[in-house]
N, C-alpha and C positions, 0 to 999 in steps of 0.2 A: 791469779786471785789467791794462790794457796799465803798465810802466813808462816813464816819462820819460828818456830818455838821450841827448837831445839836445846837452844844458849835457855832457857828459861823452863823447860821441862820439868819433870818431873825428877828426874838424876839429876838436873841442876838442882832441885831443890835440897835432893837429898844431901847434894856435898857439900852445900850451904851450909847447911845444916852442922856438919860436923864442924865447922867454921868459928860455930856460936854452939860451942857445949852446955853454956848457961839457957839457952832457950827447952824450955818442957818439954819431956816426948809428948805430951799429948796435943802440943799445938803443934808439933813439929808435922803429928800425923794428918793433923785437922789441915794443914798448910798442904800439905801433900794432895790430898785428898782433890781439895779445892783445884788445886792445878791440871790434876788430873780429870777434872770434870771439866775444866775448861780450855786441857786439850782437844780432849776429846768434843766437845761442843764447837771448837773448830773443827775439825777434820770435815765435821758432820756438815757445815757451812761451805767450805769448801765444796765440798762432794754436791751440794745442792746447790751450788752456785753452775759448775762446771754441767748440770743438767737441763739448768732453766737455760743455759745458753744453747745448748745441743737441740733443747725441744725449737727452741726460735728461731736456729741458723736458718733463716731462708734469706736470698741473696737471687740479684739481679740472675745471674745464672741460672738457680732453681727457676724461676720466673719464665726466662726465654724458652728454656725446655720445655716447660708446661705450653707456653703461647706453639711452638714448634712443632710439638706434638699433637697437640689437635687439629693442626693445619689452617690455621686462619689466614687469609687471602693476605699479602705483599703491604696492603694498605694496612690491614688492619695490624699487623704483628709492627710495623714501624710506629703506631698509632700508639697501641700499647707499649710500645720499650719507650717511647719517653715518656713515662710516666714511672716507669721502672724506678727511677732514681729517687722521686717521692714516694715513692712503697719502699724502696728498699730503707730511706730514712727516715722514715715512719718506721719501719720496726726495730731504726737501732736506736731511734730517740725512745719506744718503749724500753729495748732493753738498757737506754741510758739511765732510764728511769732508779731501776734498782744502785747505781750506783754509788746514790745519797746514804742508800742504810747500807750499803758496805763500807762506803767511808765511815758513817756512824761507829760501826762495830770493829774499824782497824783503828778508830782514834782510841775509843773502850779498853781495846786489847793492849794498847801501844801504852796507855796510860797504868796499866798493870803491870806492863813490863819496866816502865820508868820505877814506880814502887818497887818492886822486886830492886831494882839495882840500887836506889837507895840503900835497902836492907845488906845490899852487898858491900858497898861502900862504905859502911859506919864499924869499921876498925880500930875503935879507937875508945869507943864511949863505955866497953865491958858489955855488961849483959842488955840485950835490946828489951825496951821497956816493955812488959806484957800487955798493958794497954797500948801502945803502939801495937801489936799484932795483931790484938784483938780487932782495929780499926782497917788493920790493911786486910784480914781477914774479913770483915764486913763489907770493907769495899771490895774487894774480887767476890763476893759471892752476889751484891748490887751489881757490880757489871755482868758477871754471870745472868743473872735475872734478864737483866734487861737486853743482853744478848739471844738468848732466847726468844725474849719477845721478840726481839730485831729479826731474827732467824724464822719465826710464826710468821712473821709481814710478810718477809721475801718470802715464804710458799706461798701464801696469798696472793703475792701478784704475782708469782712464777705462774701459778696455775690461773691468773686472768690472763697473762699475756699470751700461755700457749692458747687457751681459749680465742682469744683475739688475732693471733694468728690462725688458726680452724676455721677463724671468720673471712679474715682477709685470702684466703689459698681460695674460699668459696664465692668473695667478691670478684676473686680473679677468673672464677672458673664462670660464671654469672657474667661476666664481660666479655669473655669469651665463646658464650653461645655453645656450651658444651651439652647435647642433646643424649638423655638417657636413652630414649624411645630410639635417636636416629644412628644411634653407634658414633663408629669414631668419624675422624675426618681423613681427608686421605694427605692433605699435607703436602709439602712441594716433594718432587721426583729430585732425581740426582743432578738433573741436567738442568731442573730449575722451570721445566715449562711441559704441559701437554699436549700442546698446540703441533707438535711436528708428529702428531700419530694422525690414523685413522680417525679416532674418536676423541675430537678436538672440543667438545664441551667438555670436558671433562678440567676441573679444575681441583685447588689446594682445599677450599672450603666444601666440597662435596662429599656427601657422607659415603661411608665404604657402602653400604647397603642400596644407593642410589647407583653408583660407580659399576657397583657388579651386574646392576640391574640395567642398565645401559649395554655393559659388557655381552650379558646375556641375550638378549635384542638382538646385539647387530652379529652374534653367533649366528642367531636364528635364520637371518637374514643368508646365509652362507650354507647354512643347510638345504637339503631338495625338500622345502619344507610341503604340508600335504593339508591341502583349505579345511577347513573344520566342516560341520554340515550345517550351519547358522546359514540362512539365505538358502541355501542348495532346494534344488524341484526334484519333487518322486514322480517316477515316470508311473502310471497305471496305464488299465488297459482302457479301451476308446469306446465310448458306448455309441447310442445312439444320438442325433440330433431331432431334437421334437417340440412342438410346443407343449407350455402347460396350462392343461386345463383346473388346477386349482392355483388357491395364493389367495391374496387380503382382500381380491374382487368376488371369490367363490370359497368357502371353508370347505375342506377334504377333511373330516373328522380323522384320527387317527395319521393324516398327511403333515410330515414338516414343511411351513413354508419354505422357499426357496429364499437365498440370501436380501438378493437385489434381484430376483424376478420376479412379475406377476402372473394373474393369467392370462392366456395366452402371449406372452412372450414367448419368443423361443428360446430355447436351452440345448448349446451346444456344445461341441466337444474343443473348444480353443484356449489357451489361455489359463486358467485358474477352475475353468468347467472342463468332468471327463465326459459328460453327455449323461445320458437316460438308460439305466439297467433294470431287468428284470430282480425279481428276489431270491432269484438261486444262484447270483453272482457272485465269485468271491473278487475280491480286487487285489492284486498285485502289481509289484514294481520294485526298479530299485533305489538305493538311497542314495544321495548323491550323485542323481542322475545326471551324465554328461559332463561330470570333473574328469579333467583329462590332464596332464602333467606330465615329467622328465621323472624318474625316480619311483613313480607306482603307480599299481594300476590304476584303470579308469575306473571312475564310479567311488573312488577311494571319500573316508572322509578320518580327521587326526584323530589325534587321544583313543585308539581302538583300547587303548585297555585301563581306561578311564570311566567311571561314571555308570551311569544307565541310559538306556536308547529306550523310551516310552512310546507308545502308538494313541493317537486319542481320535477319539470319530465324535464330534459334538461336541469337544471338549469334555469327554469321560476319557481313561484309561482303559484299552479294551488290550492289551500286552506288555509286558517288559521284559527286558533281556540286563542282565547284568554281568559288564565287559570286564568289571575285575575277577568274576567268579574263576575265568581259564583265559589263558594266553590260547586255548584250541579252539578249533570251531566249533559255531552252537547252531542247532538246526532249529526247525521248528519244534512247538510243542503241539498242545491237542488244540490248543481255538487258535487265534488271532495274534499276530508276533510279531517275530524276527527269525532269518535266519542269516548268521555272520559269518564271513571268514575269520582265519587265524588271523593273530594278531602280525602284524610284518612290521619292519621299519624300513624307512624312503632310502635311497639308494643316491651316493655320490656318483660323478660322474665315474669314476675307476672300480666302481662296483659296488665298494665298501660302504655296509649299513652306518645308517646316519643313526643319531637316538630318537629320532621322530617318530612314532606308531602310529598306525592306520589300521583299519579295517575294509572291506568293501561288504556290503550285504543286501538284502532284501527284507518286505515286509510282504504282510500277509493279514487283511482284513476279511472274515470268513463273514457269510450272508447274516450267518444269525446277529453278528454286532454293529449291523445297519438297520437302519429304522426305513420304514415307509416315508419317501418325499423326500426333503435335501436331506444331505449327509455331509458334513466339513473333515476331512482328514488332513495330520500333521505328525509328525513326529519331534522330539524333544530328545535333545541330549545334556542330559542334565552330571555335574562334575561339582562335587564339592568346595564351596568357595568360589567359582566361578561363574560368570551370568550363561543364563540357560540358554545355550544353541537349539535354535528351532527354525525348524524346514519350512520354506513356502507351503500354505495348506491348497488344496484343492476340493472341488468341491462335484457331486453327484446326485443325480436320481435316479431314489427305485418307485418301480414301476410295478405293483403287484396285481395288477387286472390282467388276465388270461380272457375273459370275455368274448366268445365270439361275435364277428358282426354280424347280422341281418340285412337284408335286402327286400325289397317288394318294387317289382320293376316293369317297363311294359313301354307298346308303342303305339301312338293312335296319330289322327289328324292327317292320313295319307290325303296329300294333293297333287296329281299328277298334269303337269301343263307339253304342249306342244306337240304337234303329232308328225309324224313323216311317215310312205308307204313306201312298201320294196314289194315288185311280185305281187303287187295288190292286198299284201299284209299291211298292218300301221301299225307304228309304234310312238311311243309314247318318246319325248327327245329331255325328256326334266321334270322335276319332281321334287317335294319333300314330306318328311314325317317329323311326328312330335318324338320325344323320348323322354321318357321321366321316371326318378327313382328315387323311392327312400331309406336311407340306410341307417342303420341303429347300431350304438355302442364304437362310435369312430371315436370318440375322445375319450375315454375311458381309460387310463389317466391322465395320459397324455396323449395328444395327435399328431401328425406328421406334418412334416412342412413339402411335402412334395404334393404333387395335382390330382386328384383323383385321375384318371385315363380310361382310353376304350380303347385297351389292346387289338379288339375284332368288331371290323365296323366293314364288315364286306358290302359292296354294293353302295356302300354310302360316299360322299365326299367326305374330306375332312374334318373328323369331331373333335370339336374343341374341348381343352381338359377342362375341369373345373377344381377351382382353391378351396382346400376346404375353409368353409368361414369361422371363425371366434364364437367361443364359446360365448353363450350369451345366458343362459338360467344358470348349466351345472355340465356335467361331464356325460348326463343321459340325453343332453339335446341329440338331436335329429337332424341329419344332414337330406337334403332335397335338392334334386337337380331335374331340371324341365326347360330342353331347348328342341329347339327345331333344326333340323338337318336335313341338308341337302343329299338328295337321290344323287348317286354317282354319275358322271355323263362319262367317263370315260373309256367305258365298254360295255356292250350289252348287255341287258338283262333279258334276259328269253325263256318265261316263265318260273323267276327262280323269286326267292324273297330274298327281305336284307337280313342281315345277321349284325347285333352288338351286344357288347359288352363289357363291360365295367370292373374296375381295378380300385382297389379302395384304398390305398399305402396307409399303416399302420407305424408307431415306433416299435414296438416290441415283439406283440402276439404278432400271429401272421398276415402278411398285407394279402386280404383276401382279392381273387376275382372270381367275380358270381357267374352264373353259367347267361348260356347266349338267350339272347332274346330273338326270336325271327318268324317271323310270314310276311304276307302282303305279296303273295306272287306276282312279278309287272310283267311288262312286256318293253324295254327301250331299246332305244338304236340311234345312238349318235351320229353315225358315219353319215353325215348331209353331203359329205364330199368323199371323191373316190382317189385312189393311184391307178385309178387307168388313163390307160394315155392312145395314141391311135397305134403303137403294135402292143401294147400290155393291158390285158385283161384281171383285176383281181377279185370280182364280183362282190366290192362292194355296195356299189350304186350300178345303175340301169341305164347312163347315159351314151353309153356305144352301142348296146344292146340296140337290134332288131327286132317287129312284131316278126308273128308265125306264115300267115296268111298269105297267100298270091304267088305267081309267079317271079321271080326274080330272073328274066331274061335278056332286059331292054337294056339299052346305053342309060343308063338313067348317074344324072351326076351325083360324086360322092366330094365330101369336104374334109378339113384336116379337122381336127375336137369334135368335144361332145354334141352330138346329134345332128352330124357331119351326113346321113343317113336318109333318103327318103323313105326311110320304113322305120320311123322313130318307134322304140318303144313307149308304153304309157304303165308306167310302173301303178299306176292308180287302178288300174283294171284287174279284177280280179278273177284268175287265171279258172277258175271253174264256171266261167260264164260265158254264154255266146261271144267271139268276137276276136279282132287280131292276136289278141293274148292268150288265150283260152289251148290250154294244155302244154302251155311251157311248162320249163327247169323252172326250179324257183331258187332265186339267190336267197339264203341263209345264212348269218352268221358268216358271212365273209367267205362262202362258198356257192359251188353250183352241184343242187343233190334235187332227187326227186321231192317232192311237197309231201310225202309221205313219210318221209326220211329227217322229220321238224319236229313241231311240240305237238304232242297227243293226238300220235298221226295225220298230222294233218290240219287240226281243229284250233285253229289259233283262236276262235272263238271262245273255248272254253277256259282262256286265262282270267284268271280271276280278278285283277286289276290290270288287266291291259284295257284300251281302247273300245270304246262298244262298234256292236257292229262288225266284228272282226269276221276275215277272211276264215271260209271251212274246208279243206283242199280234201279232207278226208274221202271222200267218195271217186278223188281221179285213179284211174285208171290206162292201160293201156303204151303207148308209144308216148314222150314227153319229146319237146325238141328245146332248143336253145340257138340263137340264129346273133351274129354280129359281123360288123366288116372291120378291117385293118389296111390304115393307112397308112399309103408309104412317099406321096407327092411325085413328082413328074409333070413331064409325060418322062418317065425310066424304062418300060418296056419288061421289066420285073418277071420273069417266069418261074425260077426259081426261091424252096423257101425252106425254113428249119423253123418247125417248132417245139416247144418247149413247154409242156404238163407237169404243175405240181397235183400230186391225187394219190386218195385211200381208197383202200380198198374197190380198188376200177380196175380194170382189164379191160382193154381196145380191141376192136377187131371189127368186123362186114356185118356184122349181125347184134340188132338191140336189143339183148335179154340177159335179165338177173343181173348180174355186175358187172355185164359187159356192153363197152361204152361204145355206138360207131363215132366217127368225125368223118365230114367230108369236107370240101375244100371247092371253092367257082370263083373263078374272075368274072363278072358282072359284062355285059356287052354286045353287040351283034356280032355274027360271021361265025363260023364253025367251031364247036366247042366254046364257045363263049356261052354264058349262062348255062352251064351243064355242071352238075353235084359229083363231082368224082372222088371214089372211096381213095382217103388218105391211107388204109391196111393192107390193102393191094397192089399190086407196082402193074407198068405198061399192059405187060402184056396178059395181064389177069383186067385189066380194065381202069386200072386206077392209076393214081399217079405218083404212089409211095418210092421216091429214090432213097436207095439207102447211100448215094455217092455223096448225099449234100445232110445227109445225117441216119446214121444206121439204128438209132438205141430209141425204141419206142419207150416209151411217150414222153425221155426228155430231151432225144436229140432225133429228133423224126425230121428227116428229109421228105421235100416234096417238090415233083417237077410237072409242070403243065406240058399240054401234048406240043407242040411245032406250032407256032403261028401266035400261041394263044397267050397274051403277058398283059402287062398291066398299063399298056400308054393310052389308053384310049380314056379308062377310069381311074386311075392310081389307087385301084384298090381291090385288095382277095375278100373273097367272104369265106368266114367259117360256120359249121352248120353238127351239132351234136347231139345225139338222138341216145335216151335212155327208155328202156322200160320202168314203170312205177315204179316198182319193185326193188329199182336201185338203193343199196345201201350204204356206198361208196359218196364221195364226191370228189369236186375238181377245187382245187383252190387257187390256181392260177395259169395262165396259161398265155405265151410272148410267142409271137410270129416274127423273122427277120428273114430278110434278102440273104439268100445264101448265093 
C-alpha cells in the first residue's frame, strides 16, 4: 500500500528549486512546505492502512482454531468450515471495500506527482509563471484537503469494519454454542475418539465440568466407598408390647396420640414401633444401625466430617453435634445428643486410606425430651448445599401411671355332686365353685396384651385365663371376672379347702398377683377304682377286702377278682356300729392306719362341706383288724410265700400295741392246720411259720412257710389277717404276696 515519494519529496523539491533560480524564495518555501505536509499525510495513510488490515486479518484458519477449540462434535465443525469460505469472503469483500478511497487517493497523489514533473520538464520557457505556481499550489493543497477527508472516511470504516468483525468472531462463537456458565468443551483427544476407554460417554461437545464430573463418579465407584445415613434405622432399646388405652376414641389430656393407633390397638415393639416405656427411660442406639462393609467399620455412615447430625423427637431439635468442629471424638454433652467417633477414612483393599470419611456413633434421647404418649425420633444429617440425609424415624410410648392395682375378690356357689364310701366314710366324687373378682387401674395407660392367670388354683381343675377386654369409657374402667370352676377330681380332698389366685399382667408398673383366696373344707375321693389285683393289695378300694366276723375254717370256695370272697366286705358300713365291719382298719387316703390316725380324730363328721351324715370313728378303741385273701389259681398246692410291706412309722411283731403291727397268715380249709391264724414274726419252732429261707428282711422280703401237709390246692388261696391297736400312728400302704 505504501507510496513511493521519494523522486518527488521534499529534497526533490528543493533541487528543483535550484533548477529555477527565477522562482521566489517565498513560494519556493510555501512549495516545500506543502509537500512536506503531503508527505507526511501519506505516511500517516499508510500506517493506517497497514492497521485496519491487521485489526481484520481473520482467515479460514483463525476460524478452524476457534471451531477446534471449543470442541464441537465431527458434524458440527464440517458443518461450519463450509461455510468458512463465505465468512472468510465476506470479510475481504469488507476490506475490499476500502479499496475505492485508496485508489481515490493514489490517483490525487499520482496527479500531483505528474504536476511536479511538468514543473520539472519546462526547461526552456525561463522563469515559471507565478501564476502557474500559485495554481499548482492550490491544487496540491485541494488534494491535500481532500485527502484528508479521504483519509477521515477510511478511519471510519476502518473502525466499522473491526466493529463488524467483533461481530462476526461473536456470530461465530453464538454458532458454536460456546457456554459462559458450562466452561470449555473438551474437544477431540489425539487419537480422535473416547469410545476405546472406560468412560465411553464421554465426547468432543462435553463440557470440561461435566467430563470431570463423570470422571469423579466412577472414582467413586472404585473407592471402599461408605453409605451415607439417608435411609439407615437407629437401633433403640425394646420396650414393652401393650395395648392403648387412649387415642381419637378416648382423649388422655396431656397424652400424644399415637401415629396410626387407636384405643385399644396394641402397640408393639416391631418395625418402626420400639413399644411402651416408662418416664425415667432414656432411649439409646446406634446410627446406622447394621451398615456393614469391606473398608470400615460397622454402624459406619460417610461425610463424618461434614455438616451437622441433628436429633428431633416430634420434629423439634432436642441435640446437635457439629462434625466439622474436630476431626476427634465428641462424647456426649449434659441432655440429649450424640456421641461420635473420630473421624477415619475407608480403607482400600492393601490397607491404604481412601479420601472417603466416615464416622460411627450413638444417640442419646434423655426422659425429660419425651413427652407423655407417642414420641417420633429421627435424626438428620444435614451438609451445606446438599439434600438433607435423614434416618428412618421410629416411634414410642411413654407410659407415666405408676398406679397400683386393686383387687376385691372372693368364692361362693359351692356345689358338691356324687358320693362314694370307703370304711363306711363318704366322700364327695365332683363338685364346683363360683369365683369372682374386681380389679382396678389395669389400663392405666396402657394394658397388657397377655391373659389375666391363676397361678394357684389348688384343689381345683383347670382355670381358665381371662383376656382383659377393651377399654370402653376411659383408662379407670374396671376389669370383672365371674366363672365357675370345677372341684379337682384328680386327688383327694380330705378336709382341706381350695386355694386361688389371680395374676393381673400389666405393661409397665408391676404385673401384680393378689394373695390367695381359700376355704370350703370338702371331703373327695375319686379313686371309684383300685390297683389291687388278687396278690396286690393298695388300699385304695375295699374290693378284696374281707368282713371281721366268724370263723374262717371251712373249705369254703374262693375266686380269681374283686369279691372273689365269701366274706365280702361292705365298705357302706360304718365301722363303729354293730356288725361284720364293726372295729376294722380303716382305708384312708390310700392307705391302712387306725380311724383315729384320719381327720379330727376320727370325726369325719365334723368337715364342713363334706357329706352329711358322715362317719364318727372318734370313740374306737381297742384291737382294730383288717382281714383279705390272695389269689393264686390252681389247684398248685402253693405252701410257700414272700411278702412284701410298703409302711411308716409300723413295726411288726406277735403282739398289737402302739406301732406295732401283728400279721398272721391261714390257708382256708379242712384237715390239720388248715383254717388256723399262724403268727407271720415267729418261725416253726416258736409256733409260727416265719421262714427266713424264702425271704429274711421284714416287712419287705418276709418269707413264709406253712407247716407239712398244709398248701393251697384244695382253695387257691392264703388269707392275710393284720391287727393294730387304735392307737396306731403308723400305716401300710401296700402290701404284695407271691409264691416263693
Amino acid at each position: 500500500m505504501a507510496l513511493d515519494l521519494d523522486k518527488i519529496g521534499s529534497n526533490g523539491v528543493n533541487k528543483r528549486a535550484k533548477d529555477f533560480p527565477s522562482l521566489h524564495d517565498d513560494n519556493i518555501d510555501k512549495l516545500i512546505t506543502e509537500f512536506s505536509s503531503l508527505e507526511s499525510t501519506n505516511n500517516s495513510v499508510d500506517q493506517r492502512i497497514d492497521d485496519a488490515v491487521a485489526r481484520i486479518d481473520v482467515n479460514e484458519v483463525d476460524i478452524s482454531n476457534i471451531l477446534n477449540r471449543v470442541g464441537l462434535s465431527e458434524q458440527d465443525i464440517l458443518a461450519l468450515q463450509t461455510q468458512l469460505p463465505s465468512i472468510s469472503a465476506g470479510l475481504s469483500s469488507r476490506i475490499d471495500l476500502n479499496a475505492s478511497d485508496i485508489s481515490t487517493l493514489q490517483t490525487n497523489l499520482n496527479a500531483v506527482i505528474a504536476s511536479l514533473q511538468a514543473i520539472s520538464g519546462n526547461t526552456g520557457s525561463g522563469d515559471v509563471d507565478t501564476s502557474l505556481l500559485s495554481s499548482i499550489s492550490g491544487n496540491l493543497q485541494s488534494q491535500i484537503d481532500t485527502n484528508q477527508s479521504n483519509i477521515a472516511s477510511l478511519d471510519a470504516k476502518t473502525t466499522s469494519i473491526s466493529a463488524e468483525v467483533t461481530q462476526l468472531k461473536q456470530d461465530v462463537e453464538s454458532i458454536i454454542d460456546i457456554s459462559v456458565s458450562g466452561g470449555s468443551f473438551l474437544g477431540f483427544p489425539t487419537d480422535g475418539t473416547f469410545s476405546d476407554g472406560v468412560l465411553a460417554n464421554l465426547s468432543p461437545s462435553m463440557t470440561v465440568a461435566d467430563a470431570v464430573d463423570d470422571i469423579n463418579e466412577f472414582l467413586l465407584t472404585l473407592s471402599p466407598s461408605v453409605p451415607s445415613i439417608d435411609g439407615s434405622t437407629l437401633s433403640r432399646n425394646t420396650g414393652e408390647t401393650g395395648k392403648l388405652s387412649f387415642g381419637a376414641f378416648n382423649i388422655l389430656l396431656g397424652y400424644n396420640n399415637a401415629v396410626s393407633d387407636n384405643t385399644n390397638d396394641t402397640f408393639n415393639t416391631s418395625g418402626t414401633k420400639a413399644g411402651i416405656f416408662d418416664d425415667s427411660t432414656t432411649i439409646t442406639g446406634n446410627l446406622a444401625n447394621g451398615v456393614t462393609g469391606t473398608g470400615f467399620d460397622n454402624n459406619a455412615f460417610s461425610d463424618g466430617d461434614k455438616g451437622d447430625l441433628i436429633l428431633y423427637v416430634n420434629g423439634s431439635s432436642v441435640g446437635t453435634v457439629d462434625l466439622e468442629s474436630t476431626t476427634s471424638a465428641i462424647g456426649y454433652g449434659a441432655g440429649s445428643g450424640f456421641s461420635v467417633s473420630e473421624v477415619k477414612n475407608s480403607l482400600f483393599e492393601s490397607g491404604s486410606p481412601s479420601p472417603i470419611t466416615y464416622r460411627t456413633g450413638t444417640y442419646r434421647v434423655l426422659s425429660s425430651s419425651l413427652v407423655k404418649g407417642s414420641n417420633n425420633i429421627h435424626v438428620e444429617h444435614v451438609i451445606s448445599g446438599n439434600p438433607v440425609r435423614t434416618t428412618l424415624s421410629f416411634e414410642l410410648i411413654v407410659d407415666d401411671n405408676s398406679q397400683s392395682m386393686s383387687i376385691v375378690q372372693g368364692i361362693s356357689g359351692l356345689s358338691m355332686g356324687g358320693v362314694v364310701q370307703l370304711s363306711g366314710v363318704k366322700y364327695h366324687t365332683s363338685g364346683t365353685i363360683d369365683y369372682y373378682a374386681t380389679i382396678q387401674n389395669a389400663y392405666k395407660h396402657t394394658y397388657s396384651t397377655s391373659n389375666i392367670t391363676h397361678p394357684t388354683a389348688t384343689r381345683l381343675s383347670s382355670v381358665p385365663s381371662e383376656t382383659l377386654p377393651g377399654v370402653v369409657t376411659n383408662s379407670s374402667d374396671e376389669v370383672s371376672i365371674d366363672q365357675t370352676i370345677n372341684i379337682s377330681t384328680s386327688s383327694r380332698i380330705l378336709n382341706q379347702g381350695i386355694v386361688i389366685n389371680t395374676r393381673v399382667p400389666r405393661t409397665l408398673s408391676r404385673t401384680e398377683t393378689f394373695g390367695n383366696v381359700s376355704g370350703l373344707n370338702l371331703l373327695v375321693d375319686p379313686y371309684t377304682n383300685n390297683g389291687s389285683s388278687n396278690t396286690v393289695e393298695d388300699f385304695n378300694s375295699e374290693k378284696y377286702r374281707m368282713y371281721n366276723g366268724g370263723a374262717i375254717t371251712t373249705n369254703e370256695s374262693y375266686s380269681s377278682g374283686a369279691g372273689g370272697s365269701p366274706y365280702t366286705w361292705n365298705s357302706n358300713n360304718n365301722m363303729a356300729l354293730a356288725g361284720n365291719e364293726q372295729n376294722g382298719l380303716i382305708f384312708y387316703n390310700g392307705a391302712l392306719r387306725s380311724p383315729l390316725n384320719t381327720i379330727n380324730g376320727g370325726d369325719f363328721s365334723s368337715v364342713t362341706n363334706g357329706p352329711a351324715s358322715n362317719a364318727n370313728y372318734s370313740g374306737l378303741s381297742g384291737v382294730l383288724s383288717f382281714y383279705r385273701y390272695f389269689y393264686f389259681g390252681g389247684p398248685l398246692g402253693l405252701a410257700n410265700f414272700t411278702m412284701n410291706f410298703s409302711s411308716s412309722g409300723t413295726s411288726f411283731g406277735s403282739t398289737a400295741s402302739g406301732n406295732v403291727v401283728k400279721v398272721e397268715a391261714m390257708i382256708p380249709g379242712t384237715g390239720t392246720d388248715y383254717g388256723v391264724w399262724f403268727d407271720c414274726s415267729v418261725d416253726e419252732v416258736s409256733g409260727g411259720i416265719y421262714a427266713s429261707q424264702f425271704g429274711n428282711s421284714i416287712p419287705t422280703n418276709w418269707g413264709i412257710s406253712f407247716p407239712a401237709g398244709v398248701n393251697t390246692s384244695s382253695t387257691n388261696a392264703i388269707l392275710v389277717k393284720i391287727t393294730a391297736n387304735a392307737s396306731w400312728t403308723g400305716a401300710v400302704s401296700s402290701l404284695e404276696v407271691t409264691d416263693a
